[in-house]
C-alpha positions in Angstrom: 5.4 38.7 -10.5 2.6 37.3 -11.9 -0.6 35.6 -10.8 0.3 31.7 -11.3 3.8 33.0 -9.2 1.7 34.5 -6.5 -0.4 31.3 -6.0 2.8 30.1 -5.4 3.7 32.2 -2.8 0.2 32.6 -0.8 0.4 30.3 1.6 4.3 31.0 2.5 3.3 34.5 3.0 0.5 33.9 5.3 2.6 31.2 7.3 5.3 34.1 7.8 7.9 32.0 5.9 8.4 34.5 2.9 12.1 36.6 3.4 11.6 40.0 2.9 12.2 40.7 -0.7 10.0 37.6 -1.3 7.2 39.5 0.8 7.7 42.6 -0.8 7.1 41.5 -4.2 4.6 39.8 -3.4 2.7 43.0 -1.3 3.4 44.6 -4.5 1.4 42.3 -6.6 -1.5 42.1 -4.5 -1.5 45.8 -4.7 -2.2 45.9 -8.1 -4.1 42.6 -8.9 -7.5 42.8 -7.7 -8.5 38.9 -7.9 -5.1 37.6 -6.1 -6.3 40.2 -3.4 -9.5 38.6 -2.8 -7.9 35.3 -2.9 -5.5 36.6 0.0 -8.6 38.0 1.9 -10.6 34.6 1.5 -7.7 32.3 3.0 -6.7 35.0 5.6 -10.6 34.4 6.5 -10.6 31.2 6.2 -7.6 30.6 8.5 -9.4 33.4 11.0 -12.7 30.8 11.3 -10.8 27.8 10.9 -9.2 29.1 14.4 -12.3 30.1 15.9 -14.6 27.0 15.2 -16.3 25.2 18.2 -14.8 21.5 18.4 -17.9 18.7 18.3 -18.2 15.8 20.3 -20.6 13.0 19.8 -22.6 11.5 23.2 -20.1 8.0 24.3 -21.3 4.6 23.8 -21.6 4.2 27.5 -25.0 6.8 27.5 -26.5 5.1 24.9 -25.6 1.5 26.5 -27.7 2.8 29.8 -30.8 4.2 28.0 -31.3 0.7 26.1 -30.7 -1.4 29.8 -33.5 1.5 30.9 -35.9 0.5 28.4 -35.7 -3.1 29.2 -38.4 -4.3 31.4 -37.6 -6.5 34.8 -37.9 -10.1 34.7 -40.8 -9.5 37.4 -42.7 -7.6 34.2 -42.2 -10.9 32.3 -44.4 -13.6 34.4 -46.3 -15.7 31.6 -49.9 -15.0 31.6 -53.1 -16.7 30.0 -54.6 -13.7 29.5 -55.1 -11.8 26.1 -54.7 -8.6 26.7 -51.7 -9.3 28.8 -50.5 -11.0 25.6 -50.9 -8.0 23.5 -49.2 -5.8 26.2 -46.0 -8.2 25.8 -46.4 -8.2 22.0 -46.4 -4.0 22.2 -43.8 -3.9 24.1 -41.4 -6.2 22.3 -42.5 -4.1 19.4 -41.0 -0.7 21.3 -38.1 -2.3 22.2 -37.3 -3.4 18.5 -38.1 0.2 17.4 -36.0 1.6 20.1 -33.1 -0.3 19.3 -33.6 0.2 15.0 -33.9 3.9 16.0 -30.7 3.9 18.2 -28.6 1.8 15.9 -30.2 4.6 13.3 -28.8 7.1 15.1 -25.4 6.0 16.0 -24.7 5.2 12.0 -26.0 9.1 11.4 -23.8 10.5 14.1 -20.3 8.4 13.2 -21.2 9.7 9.6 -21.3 13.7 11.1 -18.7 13.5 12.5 -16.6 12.2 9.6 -18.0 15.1 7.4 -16.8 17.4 10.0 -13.4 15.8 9.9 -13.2 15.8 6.2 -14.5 19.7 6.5 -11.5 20.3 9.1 -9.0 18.7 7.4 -9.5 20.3 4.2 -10.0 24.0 5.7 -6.7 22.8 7.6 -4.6 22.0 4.1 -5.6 25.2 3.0 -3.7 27.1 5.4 -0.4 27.5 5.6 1.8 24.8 4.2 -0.1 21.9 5.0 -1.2 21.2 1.2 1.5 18.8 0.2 3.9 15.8 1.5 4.3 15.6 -2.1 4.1 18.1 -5.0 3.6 16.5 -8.6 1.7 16.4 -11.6 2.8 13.1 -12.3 0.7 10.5 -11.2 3.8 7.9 -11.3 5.3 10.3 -8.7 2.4 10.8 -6.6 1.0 7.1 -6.6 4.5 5.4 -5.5 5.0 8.0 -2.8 1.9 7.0 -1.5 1.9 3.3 -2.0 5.3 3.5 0.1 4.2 5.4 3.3 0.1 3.7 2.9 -0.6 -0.1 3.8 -2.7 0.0 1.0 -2.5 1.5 -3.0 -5.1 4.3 -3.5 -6.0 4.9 -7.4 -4.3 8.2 -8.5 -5.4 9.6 -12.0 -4.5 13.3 -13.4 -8.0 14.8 -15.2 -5.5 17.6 -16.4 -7.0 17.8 -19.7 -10.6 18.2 -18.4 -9.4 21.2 -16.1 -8.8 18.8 -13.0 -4.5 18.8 -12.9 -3.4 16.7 -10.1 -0.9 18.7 -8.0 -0.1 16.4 -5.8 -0.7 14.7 -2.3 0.0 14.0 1.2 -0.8 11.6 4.0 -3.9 12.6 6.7 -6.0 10.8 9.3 -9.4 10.6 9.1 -11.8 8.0 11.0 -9.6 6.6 13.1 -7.5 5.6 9.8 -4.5 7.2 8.0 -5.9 8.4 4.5 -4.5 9.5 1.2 -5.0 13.1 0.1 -4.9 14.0 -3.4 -4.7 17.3 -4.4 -6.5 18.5 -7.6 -6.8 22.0 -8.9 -10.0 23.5 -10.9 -9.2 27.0 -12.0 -8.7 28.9 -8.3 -10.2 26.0 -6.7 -8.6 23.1 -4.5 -10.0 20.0 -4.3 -9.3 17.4 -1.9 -9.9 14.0 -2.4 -9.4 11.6 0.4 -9.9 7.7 0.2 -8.8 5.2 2.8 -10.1 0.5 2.9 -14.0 0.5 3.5 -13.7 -2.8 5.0 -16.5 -4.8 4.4 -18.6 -1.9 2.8 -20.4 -2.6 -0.8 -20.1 0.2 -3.8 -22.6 2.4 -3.4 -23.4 6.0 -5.7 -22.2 9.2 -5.0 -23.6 10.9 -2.1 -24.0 14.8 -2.1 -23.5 17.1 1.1 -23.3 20.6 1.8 -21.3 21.8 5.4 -20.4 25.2 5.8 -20.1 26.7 2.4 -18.5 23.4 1.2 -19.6 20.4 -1.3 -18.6 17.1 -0.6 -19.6 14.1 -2.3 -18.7 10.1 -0.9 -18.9 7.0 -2.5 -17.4 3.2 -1.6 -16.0 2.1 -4.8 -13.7 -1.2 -5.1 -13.4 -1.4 -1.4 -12.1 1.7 -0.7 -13.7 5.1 0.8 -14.1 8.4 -1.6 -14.7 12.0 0.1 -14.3 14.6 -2.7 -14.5 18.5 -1.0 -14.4 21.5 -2.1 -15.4 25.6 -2.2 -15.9 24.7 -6.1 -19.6 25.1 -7.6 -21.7 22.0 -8.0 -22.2 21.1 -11.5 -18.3 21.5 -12.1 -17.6 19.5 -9.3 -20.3 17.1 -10.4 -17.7 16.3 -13.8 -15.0 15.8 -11.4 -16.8 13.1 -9.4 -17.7 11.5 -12.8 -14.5 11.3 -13.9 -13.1 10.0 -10.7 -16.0 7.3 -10.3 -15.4 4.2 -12.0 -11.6 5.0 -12.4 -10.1 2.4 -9.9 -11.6 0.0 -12.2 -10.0 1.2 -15.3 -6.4 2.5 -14.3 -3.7 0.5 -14.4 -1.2 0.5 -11.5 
């Protein structure tokens, strides 16, 4: 067995799906390849802290509905008045109330956009264990891209960057944001890469946007109307060609 063969096998063997010969061979690979071994011991991890990580919850829409009706002052408070300094006190307090609200609405955006990054983070720690990689394995793109435009209500781009060390291996459906997402599959030497892109609705293009969560990079974009989240345990500036190659490529690829 070599080491292509037991990247293969990993992920049946730490599902339990191997048969016994299967298991063997492999056990005897990892016995004498050092780097497969690691790569065993970092998705056994990962699958040991994937299972142990505290779920997070966002505070409802109802709590932040009765803090804003707190803030608002009673009609009593309102009475008109002649009086200047009365005058400025309304004007100060109109001002709090616009702050309050920019701050909230502030807020809100920054916690609907945690808690996708946690779901991206989930779902790609997720694919990585066990068999949950694939709905479809191919390095063609005109296998991949159909597969998805028939089980998507709407046609993702799909492009292979085989030649600049990103080989599309394949893809599968997910749900992320209350949406079901595609999820292409790219590898980069040991690396998986995960790219998911769903409609952004009404959303503009806007640049690539860097984040770090928990030992992960992930970059997002809008681009053409649809969503981009690229993750991955790869470095930075590789990752960084990847997202420049995948930029811009809706606009270019033919269907």
């Amino acid at each position: 067995m070599n080491c292509d063969e037991s990247q293969v096998l990993l992920h049946g063997y730490l599902d339990g799906e191997l048969d016994s010969s299967g298991s063997m061979a492999f056990e005897a690979h990892l016995a004498s390849c050092k780097d497969c071994g690691k790569e065993f011991q970092r998705y056994k991890d990962l699958g040991a802290a994937v299972r142990n990580t505290a779920e997070y919850f966002t505070a409802p829409q109802e709590l932040r509905s009765t803090i804003v009706s707190q803030l608002r002052p009673s009609r009593a408070a309102w009475r008109p008045s002649r009086s200047p300094v009365w005058q400025v006190l309304v004007g100060a307090v109109a001002a709090l109330l616009i702050a309050t609200v920019g701050l909230n609405t502030m807020l809100a955006h920054r916690s609907a956009e945690d808690l996708i990054i946690q779901e991206v983070v989930a779902s790609h720690a997720r694919s990585l264990m066990a068999n949950h990689l694939f709905d479809v394995v191919s390095t063609d793109r005109h296998t991949v891209k159909p597969w998805l435009d028939r089980n998507l209500d709407f046609a993702p781009t799909v492009v292979d960057f085989a030649k600049q060390d990103f080989a599309l291996s394949g893809g599968r459906l997910d749900y992320l944001d209350h949406h079901q997402v595609a999820a292409l599959v790219y590898r980069h030497r040991q690396h998986i890469v995960n790219v998911f892109i769903w409609p952004a609705g009404n959303a503009g293009d806007s640049a690539p946007h860097w984040i770090t969560q928990q030992g992960y990079n992930l970059v997002h974009w809008t681009e053409s109307g649809m969503n981009y989240w690229v993750i991955s345990d790869a470095d930075r500036s590789g990752l960084n060609d990847f997202v420049g190659l995948l930029h811009g490529a809706a606009a270019h690829t033919p269907s």
